[in-house]
PyMOL Python script that loads the backbone (N, CA, C, O; Angstrom):
from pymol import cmd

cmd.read_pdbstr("""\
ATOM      1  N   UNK A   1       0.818  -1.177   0.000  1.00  0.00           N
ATOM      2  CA  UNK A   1       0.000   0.000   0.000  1.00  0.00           C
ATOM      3  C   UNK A   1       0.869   1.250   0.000  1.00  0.00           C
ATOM      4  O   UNK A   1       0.662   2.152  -0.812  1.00  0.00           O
ATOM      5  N   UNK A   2       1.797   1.304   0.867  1.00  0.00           N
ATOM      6  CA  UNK A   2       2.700   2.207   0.963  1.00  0.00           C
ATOM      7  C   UNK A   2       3.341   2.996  -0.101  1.00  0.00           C
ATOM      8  O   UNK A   2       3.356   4.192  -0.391  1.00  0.00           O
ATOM      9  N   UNK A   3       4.065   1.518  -0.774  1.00  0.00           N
ATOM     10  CA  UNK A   3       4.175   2.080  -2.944  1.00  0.00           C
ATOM     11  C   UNK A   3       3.349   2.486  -3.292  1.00  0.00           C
ATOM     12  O   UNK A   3       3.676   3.496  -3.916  1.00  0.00           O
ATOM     13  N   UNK A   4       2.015   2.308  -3.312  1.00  0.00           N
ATOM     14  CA  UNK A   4       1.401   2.592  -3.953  1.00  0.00           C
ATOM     15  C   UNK A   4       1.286   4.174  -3.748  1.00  0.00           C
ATOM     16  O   UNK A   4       1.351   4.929  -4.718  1.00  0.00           O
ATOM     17  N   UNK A   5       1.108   4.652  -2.409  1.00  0.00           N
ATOM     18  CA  UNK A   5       0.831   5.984  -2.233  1.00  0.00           C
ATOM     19  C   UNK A   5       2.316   6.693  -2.602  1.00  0.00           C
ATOM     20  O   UNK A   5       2.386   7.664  -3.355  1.00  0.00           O
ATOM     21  N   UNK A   6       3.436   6.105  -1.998  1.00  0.00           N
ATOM     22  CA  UNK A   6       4.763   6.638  -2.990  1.00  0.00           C
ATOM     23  C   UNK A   6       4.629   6.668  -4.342  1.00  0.00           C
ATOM     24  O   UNK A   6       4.964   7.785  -4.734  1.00  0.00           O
ATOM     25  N   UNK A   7       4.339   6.055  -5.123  1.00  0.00           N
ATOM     26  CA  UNK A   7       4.317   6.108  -6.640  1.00  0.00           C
ATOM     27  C   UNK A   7       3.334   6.847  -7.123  1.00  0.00           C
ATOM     28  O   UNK A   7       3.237   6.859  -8.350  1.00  0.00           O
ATOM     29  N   UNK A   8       2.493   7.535  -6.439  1.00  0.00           N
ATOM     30  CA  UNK A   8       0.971   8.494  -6.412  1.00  0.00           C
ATOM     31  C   UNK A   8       1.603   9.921  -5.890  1.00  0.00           C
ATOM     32  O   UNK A   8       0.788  10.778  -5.548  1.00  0.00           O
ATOM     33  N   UNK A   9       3.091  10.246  -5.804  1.00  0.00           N
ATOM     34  CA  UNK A   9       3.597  11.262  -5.338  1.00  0.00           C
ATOM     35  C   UNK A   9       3.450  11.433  -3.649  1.00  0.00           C
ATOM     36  O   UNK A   9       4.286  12.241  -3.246  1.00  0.00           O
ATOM     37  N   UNK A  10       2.752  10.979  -2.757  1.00  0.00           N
ATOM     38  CA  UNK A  10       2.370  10.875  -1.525  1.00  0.00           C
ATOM     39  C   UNK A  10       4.032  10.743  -0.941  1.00  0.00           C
ATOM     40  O   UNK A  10       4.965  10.310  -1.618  1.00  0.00           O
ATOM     41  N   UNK A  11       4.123  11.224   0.452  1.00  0.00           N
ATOM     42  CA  UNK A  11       5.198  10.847   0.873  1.00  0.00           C
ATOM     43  C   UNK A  11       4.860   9.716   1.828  1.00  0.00           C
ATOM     44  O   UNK A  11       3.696   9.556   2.196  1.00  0.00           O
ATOM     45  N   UNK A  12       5.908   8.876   2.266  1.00  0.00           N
ATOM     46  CA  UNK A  12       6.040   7.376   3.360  1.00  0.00           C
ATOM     47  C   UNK A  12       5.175   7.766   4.093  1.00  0.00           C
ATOM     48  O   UNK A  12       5.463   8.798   4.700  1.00  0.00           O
ATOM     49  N   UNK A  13       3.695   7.121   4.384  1.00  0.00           N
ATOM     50  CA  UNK A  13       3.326   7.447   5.435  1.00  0.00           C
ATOM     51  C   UNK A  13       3.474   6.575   6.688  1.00  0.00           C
ATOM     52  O   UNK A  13       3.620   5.353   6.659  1.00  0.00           O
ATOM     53  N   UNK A  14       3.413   7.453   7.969  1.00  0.00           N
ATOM     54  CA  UNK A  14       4.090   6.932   9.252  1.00  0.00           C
ATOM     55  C   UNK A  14       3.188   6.547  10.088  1.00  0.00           C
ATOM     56  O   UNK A  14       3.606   6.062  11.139  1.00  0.00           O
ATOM     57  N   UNK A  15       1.830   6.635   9.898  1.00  0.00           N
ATOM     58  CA  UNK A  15       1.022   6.080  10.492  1.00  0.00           C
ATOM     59  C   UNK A  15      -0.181   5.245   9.567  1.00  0.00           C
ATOM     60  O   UNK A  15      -0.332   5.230   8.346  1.00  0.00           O
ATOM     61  N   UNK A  16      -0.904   4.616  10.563  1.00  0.00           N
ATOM     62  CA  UNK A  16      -2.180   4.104   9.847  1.00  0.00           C
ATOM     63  C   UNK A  16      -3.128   5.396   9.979  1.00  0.00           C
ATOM     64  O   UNK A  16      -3.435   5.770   8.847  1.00  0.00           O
ATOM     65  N   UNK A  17      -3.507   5.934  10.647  1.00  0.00           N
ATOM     66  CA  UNK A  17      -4.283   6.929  10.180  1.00  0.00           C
ATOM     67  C   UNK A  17      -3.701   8.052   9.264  1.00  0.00           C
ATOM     68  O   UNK A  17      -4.549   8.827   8.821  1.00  0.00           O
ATOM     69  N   UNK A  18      -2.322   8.292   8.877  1.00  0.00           N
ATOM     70  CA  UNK A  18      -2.068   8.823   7.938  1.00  0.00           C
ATOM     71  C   UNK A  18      -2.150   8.497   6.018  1.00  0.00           C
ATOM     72  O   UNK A  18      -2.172   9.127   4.961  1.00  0.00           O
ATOM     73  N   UNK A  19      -2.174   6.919   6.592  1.00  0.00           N
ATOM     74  CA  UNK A  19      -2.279   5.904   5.277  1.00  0.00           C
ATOM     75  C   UNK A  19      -3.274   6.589   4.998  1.00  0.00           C
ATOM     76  O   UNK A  19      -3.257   7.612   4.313  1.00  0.00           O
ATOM     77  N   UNK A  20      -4.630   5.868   5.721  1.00  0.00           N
ATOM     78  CA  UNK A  20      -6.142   6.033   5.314  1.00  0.00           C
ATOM     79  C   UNK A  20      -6.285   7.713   4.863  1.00  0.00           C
ATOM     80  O   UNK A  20      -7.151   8.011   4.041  1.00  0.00           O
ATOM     81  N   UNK A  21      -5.612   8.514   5.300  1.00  0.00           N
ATOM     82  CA  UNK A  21      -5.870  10.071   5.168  1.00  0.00           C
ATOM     83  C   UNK A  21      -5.433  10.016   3.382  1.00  0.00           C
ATOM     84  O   UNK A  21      -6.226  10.438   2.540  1.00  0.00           O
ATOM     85  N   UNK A  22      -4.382   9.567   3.092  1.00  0.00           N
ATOM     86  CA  UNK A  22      -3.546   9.538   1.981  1.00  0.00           C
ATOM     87  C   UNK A  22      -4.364   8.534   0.969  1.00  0.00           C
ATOM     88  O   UNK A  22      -4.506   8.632  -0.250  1.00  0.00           O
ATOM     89  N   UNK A  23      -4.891   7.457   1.950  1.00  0.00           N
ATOM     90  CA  UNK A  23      -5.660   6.512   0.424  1.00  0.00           C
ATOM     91  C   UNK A  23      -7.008   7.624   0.198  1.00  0.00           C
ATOM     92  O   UNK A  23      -7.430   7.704  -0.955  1.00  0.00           O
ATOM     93  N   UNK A  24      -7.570   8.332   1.087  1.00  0.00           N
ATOM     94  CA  UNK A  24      -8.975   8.967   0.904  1.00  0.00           C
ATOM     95  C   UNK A  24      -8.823  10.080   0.043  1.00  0.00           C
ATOM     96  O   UNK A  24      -9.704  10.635  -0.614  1.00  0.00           O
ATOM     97  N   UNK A  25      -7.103  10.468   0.137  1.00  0.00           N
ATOM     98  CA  UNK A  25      -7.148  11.747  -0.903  1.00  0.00           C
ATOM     99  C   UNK A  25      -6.892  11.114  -2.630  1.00  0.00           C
ATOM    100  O   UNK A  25      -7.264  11.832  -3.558  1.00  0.00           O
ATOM    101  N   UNK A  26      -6.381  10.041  -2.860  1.00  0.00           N
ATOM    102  CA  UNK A  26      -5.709   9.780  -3.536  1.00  0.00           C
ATOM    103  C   UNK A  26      -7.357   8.836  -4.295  1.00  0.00           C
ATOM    104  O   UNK A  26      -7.357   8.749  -5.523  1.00  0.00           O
ATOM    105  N   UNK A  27      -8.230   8.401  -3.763  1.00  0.00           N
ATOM    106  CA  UNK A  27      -9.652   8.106  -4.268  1.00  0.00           C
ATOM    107  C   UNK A  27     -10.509   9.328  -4.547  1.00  0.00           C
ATOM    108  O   UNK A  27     -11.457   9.202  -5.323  1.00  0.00           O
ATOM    109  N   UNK A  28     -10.210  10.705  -3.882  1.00  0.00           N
ATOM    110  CA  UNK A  28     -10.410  11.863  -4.559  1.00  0.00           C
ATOM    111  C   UNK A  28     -10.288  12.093  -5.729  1.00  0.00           C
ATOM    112  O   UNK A  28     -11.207  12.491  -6.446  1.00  0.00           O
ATOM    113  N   UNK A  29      -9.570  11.958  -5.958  1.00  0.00           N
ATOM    114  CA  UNK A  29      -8.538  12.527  -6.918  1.00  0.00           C
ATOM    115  C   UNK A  29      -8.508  11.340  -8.557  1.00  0.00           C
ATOM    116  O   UNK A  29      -8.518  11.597  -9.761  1.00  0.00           O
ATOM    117  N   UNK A  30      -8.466   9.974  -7.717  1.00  0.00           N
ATOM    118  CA  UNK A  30      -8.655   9.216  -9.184  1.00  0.00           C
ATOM    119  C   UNK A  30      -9.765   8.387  -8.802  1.00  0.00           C
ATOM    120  O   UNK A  30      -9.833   7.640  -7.826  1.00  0.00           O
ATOM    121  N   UNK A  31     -10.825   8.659  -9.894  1.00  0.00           N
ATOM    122  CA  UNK A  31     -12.342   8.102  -9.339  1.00  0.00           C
ATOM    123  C   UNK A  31     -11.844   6.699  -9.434  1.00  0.00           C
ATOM    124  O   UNK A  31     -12.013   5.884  -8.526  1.00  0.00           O
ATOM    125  N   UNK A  32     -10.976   6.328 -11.006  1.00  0.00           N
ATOM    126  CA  UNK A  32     -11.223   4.322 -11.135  1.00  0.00           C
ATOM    127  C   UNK A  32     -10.752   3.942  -9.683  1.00  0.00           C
ATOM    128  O   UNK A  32     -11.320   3.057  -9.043  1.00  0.00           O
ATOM    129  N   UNK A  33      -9.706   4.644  -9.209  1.00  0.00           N
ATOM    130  CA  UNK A  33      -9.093   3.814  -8.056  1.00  0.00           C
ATOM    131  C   UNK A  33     -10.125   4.053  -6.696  1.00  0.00           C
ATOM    132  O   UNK A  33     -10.100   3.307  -5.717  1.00  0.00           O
ATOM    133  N   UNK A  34     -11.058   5.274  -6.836  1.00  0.00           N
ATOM    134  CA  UNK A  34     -12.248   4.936  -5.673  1.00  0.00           C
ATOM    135  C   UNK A  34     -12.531   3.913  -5.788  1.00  0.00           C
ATOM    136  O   UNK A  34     -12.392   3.046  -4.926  1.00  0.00           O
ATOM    137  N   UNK A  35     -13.152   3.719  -7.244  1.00  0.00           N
ATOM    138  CA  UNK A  35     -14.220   2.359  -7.327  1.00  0.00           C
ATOM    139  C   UNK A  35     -13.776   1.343  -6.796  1.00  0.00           C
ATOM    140  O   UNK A  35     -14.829   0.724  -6.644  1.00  0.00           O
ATOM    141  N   UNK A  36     -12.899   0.620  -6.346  1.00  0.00           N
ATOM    142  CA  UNK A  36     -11.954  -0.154  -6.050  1.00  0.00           C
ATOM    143  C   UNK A  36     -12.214  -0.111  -4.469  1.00  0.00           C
ATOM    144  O   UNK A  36     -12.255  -1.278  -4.079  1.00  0.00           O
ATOM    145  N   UNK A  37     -12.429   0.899  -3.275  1.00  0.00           N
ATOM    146  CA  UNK A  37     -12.839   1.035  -2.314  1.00  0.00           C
ATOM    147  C   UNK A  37     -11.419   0.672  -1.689  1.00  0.00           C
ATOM    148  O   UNK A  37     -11.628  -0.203  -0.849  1.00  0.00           O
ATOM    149  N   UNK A  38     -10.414   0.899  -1.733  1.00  0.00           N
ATOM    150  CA  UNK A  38      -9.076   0.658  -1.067  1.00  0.00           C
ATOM    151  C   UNK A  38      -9.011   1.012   0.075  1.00  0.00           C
ATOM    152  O   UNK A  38      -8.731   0.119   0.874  1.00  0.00           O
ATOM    153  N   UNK A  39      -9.242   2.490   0.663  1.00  0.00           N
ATOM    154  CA  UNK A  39      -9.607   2.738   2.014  1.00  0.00           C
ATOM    155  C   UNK A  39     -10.352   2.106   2.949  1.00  0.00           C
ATOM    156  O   UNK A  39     -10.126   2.024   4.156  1.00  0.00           O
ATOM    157  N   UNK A  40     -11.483   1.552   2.167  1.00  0.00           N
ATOM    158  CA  UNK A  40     -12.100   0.362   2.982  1.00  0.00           C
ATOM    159  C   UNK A  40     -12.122  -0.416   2.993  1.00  0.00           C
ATOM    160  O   UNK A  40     -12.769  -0.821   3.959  1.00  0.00           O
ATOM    161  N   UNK A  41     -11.688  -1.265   2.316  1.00  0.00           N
ATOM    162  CA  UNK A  41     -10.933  -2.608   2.320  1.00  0.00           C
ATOM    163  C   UNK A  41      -9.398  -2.482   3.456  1.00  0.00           C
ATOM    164  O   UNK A  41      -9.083  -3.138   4.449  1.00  0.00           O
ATOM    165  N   UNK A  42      -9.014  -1.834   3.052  1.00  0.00           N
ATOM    166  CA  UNK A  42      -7.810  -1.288   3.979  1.00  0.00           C
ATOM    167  C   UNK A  42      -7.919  -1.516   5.250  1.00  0.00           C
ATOM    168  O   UNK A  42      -7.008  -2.111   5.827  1.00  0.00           O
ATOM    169  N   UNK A  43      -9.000  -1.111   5.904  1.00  0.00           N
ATOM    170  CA  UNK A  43      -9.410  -0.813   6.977  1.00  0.00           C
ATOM    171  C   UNK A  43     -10.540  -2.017   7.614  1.00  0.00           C
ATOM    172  O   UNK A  43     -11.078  -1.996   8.720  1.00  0.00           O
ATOM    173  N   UNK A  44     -10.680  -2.981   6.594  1.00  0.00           N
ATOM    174  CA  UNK A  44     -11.801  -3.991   6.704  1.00  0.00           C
ATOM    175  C   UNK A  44     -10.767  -5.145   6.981  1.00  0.00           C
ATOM    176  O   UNK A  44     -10.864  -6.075   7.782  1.00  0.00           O
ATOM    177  N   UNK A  45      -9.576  -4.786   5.954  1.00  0.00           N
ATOM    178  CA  UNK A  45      -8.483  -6.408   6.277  1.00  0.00           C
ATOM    179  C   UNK A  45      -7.623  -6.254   7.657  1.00  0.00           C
ATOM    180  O   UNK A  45      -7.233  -7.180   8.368  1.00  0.00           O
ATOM    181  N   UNK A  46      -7.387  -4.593   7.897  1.00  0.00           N
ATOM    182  CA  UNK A  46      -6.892  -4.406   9.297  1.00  0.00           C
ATOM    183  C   UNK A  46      -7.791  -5.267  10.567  1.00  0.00           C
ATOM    184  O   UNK A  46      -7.442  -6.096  11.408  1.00  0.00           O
ATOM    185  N   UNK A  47      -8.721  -4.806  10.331  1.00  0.00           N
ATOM    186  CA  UNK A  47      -9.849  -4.841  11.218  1.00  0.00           C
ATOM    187  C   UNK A  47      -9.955  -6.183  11.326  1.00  0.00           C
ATOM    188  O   UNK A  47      -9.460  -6.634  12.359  1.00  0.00           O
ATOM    189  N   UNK A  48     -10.515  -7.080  10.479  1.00  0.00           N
ATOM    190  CA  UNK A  48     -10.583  -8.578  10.722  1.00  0.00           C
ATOM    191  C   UNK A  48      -9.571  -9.183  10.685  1.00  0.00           C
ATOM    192  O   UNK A  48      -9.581  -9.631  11.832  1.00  0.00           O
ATOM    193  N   UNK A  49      -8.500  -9.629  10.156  1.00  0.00           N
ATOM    194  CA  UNK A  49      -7.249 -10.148  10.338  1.00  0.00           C
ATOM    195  C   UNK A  49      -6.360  -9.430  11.384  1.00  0.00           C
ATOM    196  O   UNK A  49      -5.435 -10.176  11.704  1.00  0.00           O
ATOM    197  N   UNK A  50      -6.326  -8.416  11.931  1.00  0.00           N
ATOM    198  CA  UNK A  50      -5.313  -8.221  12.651  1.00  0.00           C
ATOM    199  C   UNK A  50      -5.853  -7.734  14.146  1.00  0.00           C
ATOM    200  O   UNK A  50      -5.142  -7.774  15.150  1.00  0.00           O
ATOM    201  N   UNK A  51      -7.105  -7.308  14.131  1.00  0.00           N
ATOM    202  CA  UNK A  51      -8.143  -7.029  15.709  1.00  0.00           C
ATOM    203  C   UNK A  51      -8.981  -8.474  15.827  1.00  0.00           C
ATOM    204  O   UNK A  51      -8.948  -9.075  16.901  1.00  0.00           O
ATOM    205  N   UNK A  52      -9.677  -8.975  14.778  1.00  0.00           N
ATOM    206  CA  UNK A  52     -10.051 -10.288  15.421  1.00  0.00           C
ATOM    207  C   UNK A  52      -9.446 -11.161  15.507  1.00  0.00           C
ATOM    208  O   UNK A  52      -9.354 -11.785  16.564  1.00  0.00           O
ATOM    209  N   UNK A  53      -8.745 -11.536  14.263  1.00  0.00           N
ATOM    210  CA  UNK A  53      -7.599 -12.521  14.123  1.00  0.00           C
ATOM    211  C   UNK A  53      -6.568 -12.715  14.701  1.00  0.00           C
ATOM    212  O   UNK A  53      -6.440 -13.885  15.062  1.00  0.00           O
ATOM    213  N   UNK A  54      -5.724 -12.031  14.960  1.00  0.00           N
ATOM    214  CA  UNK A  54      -4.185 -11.778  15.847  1.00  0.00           C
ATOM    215  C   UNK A  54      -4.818 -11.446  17.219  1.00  0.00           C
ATOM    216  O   UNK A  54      -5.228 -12.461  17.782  1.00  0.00           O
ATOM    217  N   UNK A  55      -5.016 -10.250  17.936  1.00  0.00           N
ATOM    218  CA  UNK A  55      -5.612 -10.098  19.147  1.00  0.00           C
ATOM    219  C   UNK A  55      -6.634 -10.580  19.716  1.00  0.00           C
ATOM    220  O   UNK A  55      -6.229 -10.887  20.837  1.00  0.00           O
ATOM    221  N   UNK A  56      -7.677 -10.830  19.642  1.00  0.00           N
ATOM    222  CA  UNK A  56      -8.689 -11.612  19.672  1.00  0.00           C
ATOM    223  C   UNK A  56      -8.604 -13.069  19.706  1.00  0.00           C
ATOM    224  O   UNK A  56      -8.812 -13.783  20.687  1.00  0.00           O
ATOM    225  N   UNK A  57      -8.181 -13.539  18.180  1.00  0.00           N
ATOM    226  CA  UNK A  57      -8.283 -15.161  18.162  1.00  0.00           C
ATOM    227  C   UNK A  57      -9.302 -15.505  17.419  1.00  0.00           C
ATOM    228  O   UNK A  57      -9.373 -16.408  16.586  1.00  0.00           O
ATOM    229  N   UNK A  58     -10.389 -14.454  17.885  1.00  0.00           N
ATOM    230  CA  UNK A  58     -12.014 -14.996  17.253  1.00  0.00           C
ATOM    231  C   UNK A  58     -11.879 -15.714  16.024  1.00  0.00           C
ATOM    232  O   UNK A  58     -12.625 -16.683  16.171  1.00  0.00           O
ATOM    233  N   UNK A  59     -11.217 -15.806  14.611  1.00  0.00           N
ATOM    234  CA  UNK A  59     -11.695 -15.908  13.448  1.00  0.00           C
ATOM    235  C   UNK A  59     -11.801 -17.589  13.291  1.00  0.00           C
ATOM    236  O   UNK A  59     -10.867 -18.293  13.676  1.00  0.00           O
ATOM    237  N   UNK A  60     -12.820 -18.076  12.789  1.00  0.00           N
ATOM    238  CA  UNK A  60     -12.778 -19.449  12.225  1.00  0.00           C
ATOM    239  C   UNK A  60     -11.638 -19.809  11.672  1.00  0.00           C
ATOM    240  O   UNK A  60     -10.717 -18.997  11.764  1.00  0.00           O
ATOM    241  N   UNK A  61     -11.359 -21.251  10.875  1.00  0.00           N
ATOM    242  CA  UNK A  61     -10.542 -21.363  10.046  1.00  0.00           C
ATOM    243  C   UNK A  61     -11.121 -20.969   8.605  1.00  0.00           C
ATOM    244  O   UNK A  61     -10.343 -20.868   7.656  1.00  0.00           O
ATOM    245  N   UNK A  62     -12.713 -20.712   8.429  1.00  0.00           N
ATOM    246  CA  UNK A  62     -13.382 -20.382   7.402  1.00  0.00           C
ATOM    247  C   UNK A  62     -12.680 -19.295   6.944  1.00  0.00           C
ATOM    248  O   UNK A  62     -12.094 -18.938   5.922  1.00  0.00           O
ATOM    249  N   UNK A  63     -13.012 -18.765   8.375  1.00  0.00           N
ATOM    250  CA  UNK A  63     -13.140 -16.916   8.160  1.00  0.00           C
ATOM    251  C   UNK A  63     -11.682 -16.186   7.922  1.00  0.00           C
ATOM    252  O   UNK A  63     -11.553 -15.109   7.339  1.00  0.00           O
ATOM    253  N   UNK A  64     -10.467 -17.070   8.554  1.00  0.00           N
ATOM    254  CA  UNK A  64      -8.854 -16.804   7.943  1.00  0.00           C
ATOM    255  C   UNK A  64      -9.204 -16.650   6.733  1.00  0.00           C
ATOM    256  O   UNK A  64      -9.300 -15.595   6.106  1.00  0.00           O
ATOM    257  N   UNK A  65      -9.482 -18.159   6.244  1.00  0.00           N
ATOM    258  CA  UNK A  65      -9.397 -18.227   4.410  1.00  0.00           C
ATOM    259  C   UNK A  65     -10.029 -16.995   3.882  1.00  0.00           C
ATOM    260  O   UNK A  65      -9.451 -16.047   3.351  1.00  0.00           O
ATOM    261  N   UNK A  66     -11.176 -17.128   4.081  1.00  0.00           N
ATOM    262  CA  UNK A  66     -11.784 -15.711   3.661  1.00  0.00           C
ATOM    263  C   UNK A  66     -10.858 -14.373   3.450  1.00  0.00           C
ATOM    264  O   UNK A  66     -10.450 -13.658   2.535  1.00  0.00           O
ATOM    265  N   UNK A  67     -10.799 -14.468   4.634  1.00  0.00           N
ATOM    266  CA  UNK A  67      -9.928 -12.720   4.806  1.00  0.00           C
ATOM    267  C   UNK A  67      -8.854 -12.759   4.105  1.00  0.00           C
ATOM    268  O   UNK A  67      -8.608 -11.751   3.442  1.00  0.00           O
ATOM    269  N   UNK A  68      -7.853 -13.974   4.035  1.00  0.00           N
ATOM    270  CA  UNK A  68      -6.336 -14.078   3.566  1.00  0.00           C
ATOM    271  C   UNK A  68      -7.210 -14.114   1.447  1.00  0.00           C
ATOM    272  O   UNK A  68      -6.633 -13.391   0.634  1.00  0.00           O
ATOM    273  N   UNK A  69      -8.142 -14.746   1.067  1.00  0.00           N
ATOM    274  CA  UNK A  69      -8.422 -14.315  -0.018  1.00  0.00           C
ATOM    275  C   UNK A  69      -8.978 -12.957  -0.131  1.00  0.00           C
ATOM    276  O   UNK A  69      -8.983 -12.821  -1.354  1.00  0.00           O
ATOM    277  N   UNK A  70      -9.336 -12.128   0.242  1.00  0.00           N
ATOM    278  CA  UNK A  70     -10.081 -10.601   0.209  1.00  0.00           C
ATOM    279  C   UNK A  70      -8.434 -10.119   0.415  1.00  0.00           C
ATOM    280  O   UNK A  70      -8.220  -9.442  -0.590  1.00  0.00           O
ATOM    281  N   UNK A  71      -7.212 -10.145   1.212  1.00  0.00           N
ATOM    282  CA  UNK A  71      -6.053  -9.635   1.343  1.00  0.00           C
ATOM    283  C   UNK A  71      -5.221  -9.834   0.274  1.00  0.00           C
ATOM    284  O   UNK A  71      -4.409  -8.968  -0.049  1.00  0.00           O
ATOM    285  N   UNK A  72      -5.377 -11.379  -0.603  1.00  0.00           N
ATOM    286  CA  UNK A  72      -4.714 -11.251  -2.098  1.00  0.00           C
ATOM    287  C   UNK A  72      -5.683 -10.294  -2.956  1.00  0.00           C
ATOM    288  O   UNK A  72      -5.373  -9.243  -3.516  1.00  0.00           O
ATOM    289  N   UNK A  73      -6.570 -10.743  -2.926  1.00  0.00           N
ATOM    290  CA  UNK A  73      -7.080  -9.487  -4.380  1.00  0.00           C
ATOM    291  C   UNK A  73      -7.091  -7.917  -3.997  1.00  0.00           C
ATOM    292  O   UNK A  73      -7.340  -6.916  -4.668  1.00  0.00           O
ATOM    293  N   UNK A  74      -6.838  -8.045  -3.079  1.00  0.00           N
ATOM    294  CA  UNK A  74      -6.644  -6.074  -2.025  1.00  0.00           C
ATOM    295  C   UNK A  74      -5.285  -6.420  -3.269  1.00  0.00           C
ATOM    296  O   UNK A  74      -5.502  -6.370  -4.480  1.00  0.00           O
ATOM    297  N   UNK A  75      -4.381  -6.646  -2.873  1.00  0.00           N
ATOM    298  CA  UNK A  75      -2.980  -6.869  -3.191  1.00  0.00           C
ATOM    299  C   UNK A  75      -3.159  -7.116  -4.917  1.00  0.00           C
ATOM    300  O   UNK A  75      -2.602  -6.256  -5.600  1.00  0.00           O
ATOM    301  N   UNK A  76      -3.674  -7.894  -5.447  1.00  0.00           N
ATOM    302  CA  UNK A  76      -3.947  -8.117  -6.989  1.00  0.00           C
ATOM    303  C   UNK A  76      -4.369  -6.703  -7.366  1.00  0.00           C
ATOM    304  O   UNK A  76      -4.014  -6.262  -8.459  1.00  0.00           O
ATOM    305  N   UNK A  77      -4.949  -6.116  -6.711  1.00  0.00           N
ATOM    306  CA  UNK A  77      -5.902  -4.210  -7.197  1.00  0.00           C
ATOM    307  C   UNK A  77      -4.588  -3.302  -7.164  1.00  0.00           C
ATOM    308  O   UNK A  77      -4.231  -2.551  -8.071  1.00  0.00           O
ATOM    309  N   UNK A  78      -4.055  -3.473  -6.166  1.00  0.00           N
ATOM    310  CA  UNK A  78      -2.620  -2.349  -5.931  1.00  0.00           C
ATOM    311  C   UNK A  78      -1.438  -2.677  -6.644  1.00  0.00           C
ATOM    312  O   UNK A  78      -0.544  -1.861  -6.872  1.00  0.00           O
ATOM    313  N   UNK A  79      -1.422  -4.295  -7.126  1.00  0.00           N
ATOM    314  CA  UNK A  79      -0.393  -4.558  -8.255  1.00  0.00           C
ATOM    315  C   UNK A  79      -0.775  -3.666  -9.832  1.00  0.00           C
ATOM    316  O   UNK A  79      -0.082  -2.973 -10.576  1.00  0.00           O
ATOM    317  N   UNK A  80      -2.267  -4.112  -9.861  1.00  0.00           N
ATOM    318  CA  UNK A  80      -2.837  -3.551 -11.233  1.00  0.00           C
ATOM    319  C   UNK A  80      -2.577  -2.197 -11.399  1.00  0.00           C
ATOM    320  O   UNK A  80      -2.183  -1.756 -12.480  1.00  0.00           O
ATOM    321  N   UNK A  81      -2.832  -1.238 -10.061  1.00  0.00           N
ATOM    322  CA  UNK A  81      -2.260   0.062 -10.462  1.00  0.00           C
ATOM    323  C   UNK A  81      -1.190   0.189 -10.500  1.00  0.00           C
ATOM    324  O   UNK A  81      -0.896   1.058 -11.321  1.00  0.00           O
ATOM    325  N   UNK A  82      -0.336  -0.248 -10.006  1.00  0.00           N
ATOM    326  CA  UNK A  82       0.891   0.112 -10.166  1.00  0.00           C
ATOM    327  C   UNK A  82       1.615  -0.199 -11.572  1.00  0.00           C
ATOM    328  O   UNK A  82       2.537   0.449 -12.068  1.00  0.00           O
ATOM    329  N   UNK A  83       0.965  -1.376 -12.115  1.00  0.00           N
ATOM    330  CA  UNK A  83       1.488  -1.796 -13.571  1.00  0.00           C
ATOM    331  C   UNK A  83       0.816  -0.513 -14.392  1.00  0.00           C
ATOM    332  O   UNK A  83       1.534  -0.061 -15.283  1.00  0.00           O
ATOM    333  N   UNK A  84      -0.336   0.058 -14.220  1.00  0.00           N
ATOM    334  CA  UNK A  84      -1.115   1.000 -15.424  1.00  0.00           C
ATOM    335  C   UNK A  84      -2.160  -0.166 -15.770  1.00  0.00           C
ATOM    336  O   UNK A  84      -2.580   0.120 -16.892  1.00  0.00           O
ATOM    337  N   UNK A  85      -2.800  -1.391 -15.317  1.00  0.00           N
ATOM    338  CA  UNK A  85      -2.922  -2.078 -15.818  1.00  0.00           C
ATOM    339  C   UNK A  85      -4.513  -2.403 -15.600  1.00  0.00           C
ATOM    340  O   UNK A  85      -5.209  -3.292 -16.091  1.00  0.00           O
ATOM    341  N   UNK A  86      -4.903  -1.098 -14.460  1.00  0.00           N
ATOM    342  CA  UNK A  86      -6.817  -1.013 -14.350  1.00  0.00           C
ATOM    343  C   UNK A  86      -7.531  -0.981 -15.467  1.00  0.00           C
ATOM    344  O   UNK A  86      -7.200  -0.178 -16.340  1.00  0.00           O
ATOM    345  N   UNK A  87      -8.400  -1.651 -15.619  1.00  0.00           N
ATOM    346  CA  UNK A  87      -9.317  -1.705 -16.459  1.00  0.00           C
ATOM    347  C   UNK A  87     -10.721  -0.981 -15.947  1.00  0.00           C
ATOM    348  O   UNK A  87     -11.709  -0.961 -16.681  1.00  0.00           O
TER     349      UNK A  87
END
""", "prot")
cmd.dss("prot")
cmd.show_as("cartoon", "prot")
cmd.util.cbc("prot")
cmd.orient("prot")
């Protein structure tokens, strides 16, 4: 995610709420990459994999799979921009 906002001119951001500040301007700014909902996904794979999953414990073994597939195609969307390669 980080490249991505580096390669979007953004500088390193140092926090997670600076990320999300930086993905919300940067979905401003380029509608295809709103559509894509990166900020919230962002904040949806934090949220379940790393508050329920890691701290918690809560997640099924369903609900890993789940999330670890929603975390590759997060990752498949931020490769595509970075190639030029959104459709």
């Amino acid at each position: 995610m980080d490249t991505l906002l580096v390669n979007f001119s953004y500088k390193w951001p140092e926090s997670y709420s600076e990320r999300r500040r930086m993905l919300e301007d940067l979905e401003v700014k380029h509608p295809k990459i709103a559509e894509l909902s990166l900020r919230d996904r962002f904040g949806a794979r934090g949220y379940y994999l790393h508050i329920q999953g890691y701290h918690e414990g809560t997640l099924s073994d369903v609900e890993v799979k789940e999330e670890l597939m929603r975390a590759r195609e997060y990752v498949d969307y931020v490769e595509k921009i970075l190639k030029n390669q959104l459709s």
